[in-house]
TORGU-775487 format. One record per residue (C-alpha): x, y, z. Coordinates in steps of 0.5 Angstrom, whole numbers, plus 500, padded with zeros to 3 digits. Example, Ala and Ser with C-alpha at 12.3 -4.5 7.8 and 13.67 -1.06 7.14 Angstrom:
  xx  yy  zz
 525 491 516
 527 498 514
This chain:
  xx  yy  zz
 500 500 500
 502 507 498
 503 513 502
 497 516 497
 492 510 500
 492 512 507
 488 516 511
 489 520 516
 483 519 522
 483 524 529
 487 521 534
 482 519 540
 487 522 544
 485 529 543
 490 531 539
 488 532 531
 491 529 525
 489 533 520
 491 540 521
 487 542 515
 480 541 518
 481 544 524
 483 551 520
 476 549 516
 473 548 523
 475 555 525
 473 558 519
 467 554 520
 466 557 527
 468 565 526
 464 564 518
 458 562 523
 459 567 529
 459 573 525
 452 570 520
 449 571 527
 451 577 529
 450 580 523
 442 578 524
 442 581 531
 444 587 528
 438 587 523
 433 585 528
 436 590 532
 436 596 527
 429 594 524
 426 596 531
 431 602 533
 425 606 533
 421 603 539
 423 605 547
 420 603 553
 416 607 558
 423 611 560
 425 613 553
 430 608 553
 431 603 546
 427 598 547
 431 592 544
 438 590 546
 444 586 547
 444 581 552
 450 577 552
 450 570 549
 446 563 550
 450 557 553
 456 555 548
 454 548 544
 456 544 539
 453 543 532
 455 537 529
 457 538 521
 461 534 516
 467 537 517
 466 536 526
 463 539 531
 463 546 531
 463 550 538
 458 557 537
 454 562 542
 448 564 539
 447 572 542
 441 573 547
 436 579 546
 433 583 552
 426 586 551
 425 592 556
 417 594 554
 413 591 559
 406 592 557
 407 589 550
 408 582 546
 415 581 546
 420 581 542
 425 575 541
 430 574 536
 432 566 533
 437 565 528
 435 563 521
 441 560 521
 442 556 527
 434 555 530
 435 553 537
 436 546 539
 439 544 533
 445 539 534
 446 537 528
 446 539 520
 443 537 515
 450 533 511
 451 529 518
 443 527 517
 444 525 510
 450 521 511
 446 516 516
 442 513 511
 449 512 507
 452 509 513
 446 505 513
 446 503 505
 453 501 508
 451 495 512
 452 498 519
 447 498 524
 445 503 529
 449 501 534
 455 502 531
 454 509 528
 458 513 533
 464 509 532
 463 510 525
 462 517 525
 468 518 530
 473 516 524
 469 520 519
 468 526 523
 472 526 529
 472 523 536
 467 527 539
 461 525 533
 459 520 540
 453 524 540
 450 521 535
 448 515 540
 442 510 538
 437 514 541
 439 520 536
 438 515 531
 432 512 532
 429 520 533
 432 521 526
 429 514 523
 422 517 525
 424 524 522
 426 521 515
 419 517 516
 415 524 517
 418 527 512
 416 521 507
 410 523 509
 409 529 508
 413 529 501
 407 524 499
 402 529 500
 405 534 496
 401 537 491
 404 536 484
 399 541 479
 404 546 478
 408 542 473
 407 538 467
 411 532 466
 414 530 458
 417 524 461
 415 518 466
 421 513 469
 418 507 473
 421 501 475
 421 496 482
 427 496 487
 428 490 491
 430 490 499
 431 484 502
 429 487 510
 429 480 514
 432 475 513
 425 471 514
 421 476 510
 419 476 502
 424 481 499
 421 489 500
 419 492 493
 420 499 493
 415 503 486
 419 509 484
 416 513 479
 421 519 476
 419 525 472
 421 530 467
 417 536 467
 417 542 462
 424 545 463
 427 539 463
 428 537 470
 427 531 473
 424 530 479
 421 524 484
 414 523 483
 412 517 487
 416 512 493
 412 507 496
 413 500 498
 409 495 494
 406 488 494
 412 485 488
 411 489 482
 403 488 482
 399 492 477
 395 493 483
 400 496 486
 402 500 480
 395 502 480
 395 505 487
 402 510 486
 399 511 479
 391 513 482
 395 517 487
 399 522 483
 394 523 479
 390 525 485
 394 530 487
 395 534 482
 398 530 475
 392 529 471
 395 531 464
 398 525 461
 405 525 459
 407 523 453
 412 517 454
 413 512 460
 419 508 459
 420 501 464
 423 494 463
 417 489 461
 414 488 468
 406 488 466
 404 490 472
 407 497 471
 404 497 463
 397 495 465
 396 499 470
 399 505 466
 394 504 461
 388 503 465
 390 510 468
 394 514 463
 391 511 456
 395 517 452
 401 515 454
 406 512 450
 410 506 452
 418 505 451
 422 499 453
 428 500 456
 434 496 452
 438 496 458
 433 489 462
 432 487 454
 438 486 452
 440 482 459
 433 479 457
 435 476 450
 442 475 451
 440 470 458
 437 466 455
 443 465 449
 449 461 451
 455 465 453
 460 464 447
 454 467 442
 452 473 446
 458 478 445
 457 477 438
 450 477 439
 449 484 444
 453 487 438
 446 487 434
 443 489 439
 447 494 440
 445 495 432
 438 497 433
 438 502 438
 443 506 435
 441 506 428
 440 513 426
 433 511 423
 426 507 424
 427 503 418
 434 502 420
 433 500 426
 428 495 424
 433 493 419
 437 490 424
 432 487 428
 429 482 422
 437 481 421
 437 479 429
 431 474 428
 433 471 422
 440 470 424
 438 468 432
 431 465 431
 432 458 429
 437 455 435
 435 460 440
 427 461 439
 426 464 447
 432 469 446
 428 471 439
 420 471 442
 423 475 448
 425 481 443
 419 481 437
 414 481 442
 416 488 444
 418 490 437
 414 497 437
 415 500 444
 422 498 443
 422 503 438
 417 509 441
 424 513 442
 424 514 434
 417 519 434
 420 524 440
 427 529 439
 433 526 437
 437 529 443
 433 525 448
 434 519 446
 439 518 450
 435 519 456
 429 514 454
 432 509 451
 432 506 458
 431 507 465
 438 509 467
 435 515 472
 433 509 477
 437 504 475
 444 508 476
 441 512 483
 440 505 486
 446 501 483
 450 501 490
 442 500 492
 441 493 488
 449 491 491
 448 492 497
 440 489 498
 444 482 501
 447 486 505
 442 490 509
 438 483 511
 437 483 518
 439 490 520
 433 494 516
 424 494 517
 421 494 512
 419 502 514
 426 504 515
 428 501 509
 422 505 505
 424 512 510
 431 511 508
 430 510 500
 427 517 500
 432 520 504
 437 517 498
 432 519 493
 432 528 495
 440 527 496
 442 524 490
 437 528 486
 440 534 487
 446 532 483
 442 530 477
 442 534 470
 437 537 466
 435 534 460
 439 535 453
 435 539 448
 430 541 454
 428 547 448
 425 541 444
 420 539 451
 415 545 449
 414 542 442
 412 535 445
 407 539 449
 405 543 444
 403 536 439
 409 537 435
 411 532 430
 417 528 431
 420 523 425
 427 519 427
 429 525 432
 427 530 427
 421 535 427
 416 535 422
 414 541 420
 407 542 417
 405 543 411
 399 548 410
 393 545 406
């Protein structure tokens, strides 16, 4: 192992190993106490005017709250909130809150993201502050099993009142969909959470809906579907793009019958190329690859009679599992060129829950099925806010407005 490899974790001793965060910990500190005093001043400057009933200004300065200490990604950091005296008597008094530092609070929000990561990581709650005192330092130890079991039950809260949220304000272009398998208990059937995400007007994704679903069921497909119409996504969108599981097609048509379908050709060409020996499928997964990237829908079409020509004969199953879904693989073709690549398959879900999927044997006997489905949505607002825009979001209105696309292409119309 190399010098470069090893990491440097705060000696328990007390004495910092890493003299760089505590300079970041003292900026963190100074940056914070003068965000705070520059509040008291507002708040004082904005009420200079008044004065009690001796003439005397009314509101000022009264030393500071006990010091405490906040847990944040770079460690605890030691702050003073100032106190403010209201000398009227007869009247509601005035008080001053930080903005910045609300009372109580002991930890930020990155510490609180980093729970559900450490959860995803395979350590239980007894555990985290040993694990968060090498990530953060030696006195992260306030982070007992109690805290974290007050916090499961904020993410819960959360989750709950994310899934009320009104959803009229905005209209979605584009659906992904897909089933995300936990297994909570070692003795329990494997946990499927529905994740549904979206692409509104301006090219922006977006979760639409989580929730914890009996397999892939269209029942329950129908219930998450039924549910965000509900409060608010009543146009339809224009294309919804999944793997094969029918219970998500058929409780999309039966709720959005306008909207268009589109398979993703990453689970088909793991679908086909399963069920082909493994010397043919480097071969074959070449003209696979051949269809979905021919620049045209004949091309594309093309290909796929090549494929069934010359893999139908010996391997029959891995040629019925392609033509069968022969139209709404190609659906991408009738929408703007620069999307393609975004609706061809799911990847939105599949990359955000990769190490997800990885870690789904791992997580047995240490989450419940309400853990499991409060700590997905706390990895779904945090990896969210890393995802892109849509390329060519401009082309988005036109799908809404009914414009016509062929192989990527606009189609102007042509006057009567």
């Amino acid at each position: 192992m190399t010098n470069d490899t090893l990491v440097g974790f705060a000696d328990p001793a007390g004495i910092s190993a890493d003299p760089l965060t505590d300079i970041l910990r003292s900026g963190a500190r100074d940056l914070l106490a003068r965000a705070i005093e520059a509040e008291v001043a507002d708040l004082l400057a904005a009420h200079m005017h008044l004065t009690d009933a001796r003439g005397r200004r009314r509101l000022v300065r009264h030393g500071h709250l006990p010091e405490r200490e906040v847990m944040t990604g770079i460690g605890p950091v030691a702050v003073k909130v100032p106190r403010v005296r209201d000398r009227g008597t007869d009247v509601e008094s005035i008080r001053f809150t930080s903005k910045l530092l609300p009372p109580y609070l002991r930890k930020t929000k990155s510490v609180e993201e980093l729970l559900p990561w450490l959860y995803l990581k395979g350590i239980s709650t007894g555990d985290f502050g040993e694990a968060l005192a090498a990530l953060l330092g030696p006195n992260a130890a306030g982070l007992s099993s109690s805290t974290i079991s007050r916090l499961k039950l904020d993410w819960w809260a959360d989750y709950e009142r994310w899934t009320k949220r009104d959803l009229s304000a905005r209209r979605y272009v584009y659906l992904w969909a897909d089933g995300v398998y936990f297994k909570p208990r070692l003795d329990q059937e494997r946990q499927c959470m529905l994740v549904i995400i979206g692409a509104d007007e301006w090219g922006n994704k977006d979760i639409l809906g989580l929730m914890d679903g009996y397999r892939e069921s269209a029942q329950s497909w129908r219930e998450l579907l039924l549910d965000l119409k509900r409060r608010g996504l009543t146009a339809a969108p224009d294309l919804a793009v999944g793997d094969g599981a029918l219970g998500f097609w058929n409780a999309l048509r039966e709720v959005f019958g306008e909207t268009r379908e589109q398979r993703c050709w990453v689970h088909k060409t793991g679908n086909v190329l399963n069920a082909m020996p493994k010397s043919v499928q480097p071969k074959a997964k070449g003209h696979l690859q051949d269809i979905w990237m021919a620049e045209t829908k004949t091309g594309a079409a093309a290909a796929f009679d090549f494929f069934i020509q010359a893999y139908g004969a010996k391997y029959d199953r891995a040629a019925g599992k392609l033509s069968k879904d022969k139209d709404v693989l190609l659906s991408f073709y009738d929408f703007p060129a620069e999307h393609w690549k975004h609706i061809r398959t799911s990847n939105p879900i599949e990359s955000t829950f990769a190490t997800v999927r990885h870690r789904t044997k791992k997580t047995k006997g240490c989450l419940s099925r309400k853990t499991a489905l409060a700590m997905t949505f706390k990895l779904l607002m945090s990896a969210k806010r890393k995802w892109r825009k849509l390329d060519g979001a401009n082309r988005i209105p036109e799908i809404i407005e009914g414009v016509a696309f062929k192989d990527g292409i606009k189609q102007e119309s042509i006057a009567a």
